[in-house]
C-alpha positions, -999 to +999 in steps of 0.1 A: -816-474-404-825-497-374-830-530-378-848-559-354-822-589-339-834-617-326-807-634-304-801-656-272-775-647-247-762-674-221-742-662-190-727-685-165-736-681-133-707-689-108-710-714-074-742-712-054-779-716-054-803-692-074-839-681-073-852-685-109-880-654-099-850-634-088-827-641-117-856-631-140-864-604-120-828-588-127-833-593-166-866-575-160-845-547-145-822-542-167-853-533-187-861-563-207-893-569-201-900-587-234-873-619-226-877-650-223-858-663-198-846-700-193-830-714-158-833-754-164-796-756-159-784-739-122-752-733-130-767-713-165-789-682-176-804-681-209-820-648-217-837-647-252-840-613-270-856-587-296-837-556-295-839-530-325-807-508-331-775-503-358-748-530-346-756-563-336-727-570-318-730-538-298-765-544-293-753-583-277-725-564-260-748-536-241-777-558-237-751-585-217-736-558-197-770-538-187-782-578-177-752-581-160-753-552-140-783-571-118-769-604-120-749-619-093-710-611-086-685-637-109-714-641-139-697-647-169-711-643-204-709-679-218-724-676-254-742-659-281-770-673-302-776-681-331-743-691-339-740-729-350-776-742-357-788-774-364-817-781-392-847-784-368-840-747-356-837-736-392-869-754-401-888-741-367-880-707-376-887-709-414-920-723-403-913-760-423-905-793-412-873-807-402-878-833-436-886-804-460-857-789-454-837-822-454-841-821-487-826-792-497-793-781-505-770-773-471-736-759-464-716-786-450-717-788-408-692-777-391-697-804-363-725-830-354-751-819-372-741-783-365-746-756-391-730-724-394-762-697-390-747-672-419-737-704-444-773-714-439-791-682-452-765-676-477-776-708-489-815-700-488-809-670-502-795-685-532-819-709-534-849-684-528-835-666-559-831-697-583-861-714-577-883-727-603-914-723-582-918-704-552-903-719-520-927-732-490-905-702-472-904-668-466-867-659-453-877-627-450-899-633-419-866-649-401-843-620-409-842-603-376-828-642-363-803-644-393-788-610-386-779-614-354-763-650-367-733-633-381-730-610-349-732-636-324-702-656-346-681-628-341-692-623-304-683-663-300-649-657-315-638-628-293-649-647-262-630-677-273-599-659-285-600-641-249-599-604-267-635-598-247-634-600-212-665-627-205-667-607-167-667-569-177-677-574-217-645-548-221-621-556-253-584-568-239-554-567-257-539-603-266 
């Protein structure tokens, strides 16, 4: 059965000057017309998704390449997200504030303030379940965002272990 991911990709873009309309334009293209599309940083390209389909990881891996495909020469693909969150994103996307969910229960970060996306809804989950009264929250209306969370991890970890190619998104033997 399909399901809905929610998910950010952010490619490097290598040496030179870009048009923000053009790099958009190429995202367009590749025929995501939905995306929302951030250029603040020159040098980066953060292209933010829905895509429905079986495989999240797949689904990262063939929406980067097809993205690719109009994107300059040398563009690497930098990161997947959500990976490591921090509270305020939970909070925005359970539709609380930051303080309501400061005082709950959460998984220990894994650096600054950085939360582990699949830790975090474990977590809710089990809080969801065990509550005396009902929760301010709804985790199911965030689902699509927490799983592609557990995709994007694994996405991460083959681009840092150097088993994905961040140029061609093709798997390489360590």
């Amino acid at each position: 059965m399909a399901e809905q991911f929610e998910f950010e990709l952010v490619f490097g873009l290598p040496e030179g000057e870009y048009d923000s309309f053009d790099l958009s334009d190429a995202v367009f293209e590749a025929g995501f017309e939905d995306a929302v599309i951030g250029t603040g940083n020159p040098r980066l390209l953060g292209v933010e998704l829905e895509v429905e389909g079986d495989d999240a990881e797949a689904i990262m891996v063939a929406a980067a390449k097809a993205i690719m495909k109009n994107l300059p020469a040398g563009t690497e693909l930098r990161e997947a997200r959500p990976d490591l969150v921090s509270q305020g994103e939970v909070a925005e996307k359970l539709g609380v504030s930051k303080q309501s969910l400061q005082k709950r229960e959460m998984p220990l970060p894994v650096m600054g303030g950085l939360y582990r996306i699949d830790e975090v809804e474990d977590l809710l989950a089990r809080a969801e379940k065990s509550a005396k009264r009902k929760p301010r929250f709804n985790i199911s209306n965030v689902r699509k965002w927490f799983l592609a969370g557990r995709a994007a991890r694994r996405l991460n970890a083959r681009i840092a272990m150097k088993t994905l190619d961040v140029h061609s998104l093709e798997a390489v033997e360590p």
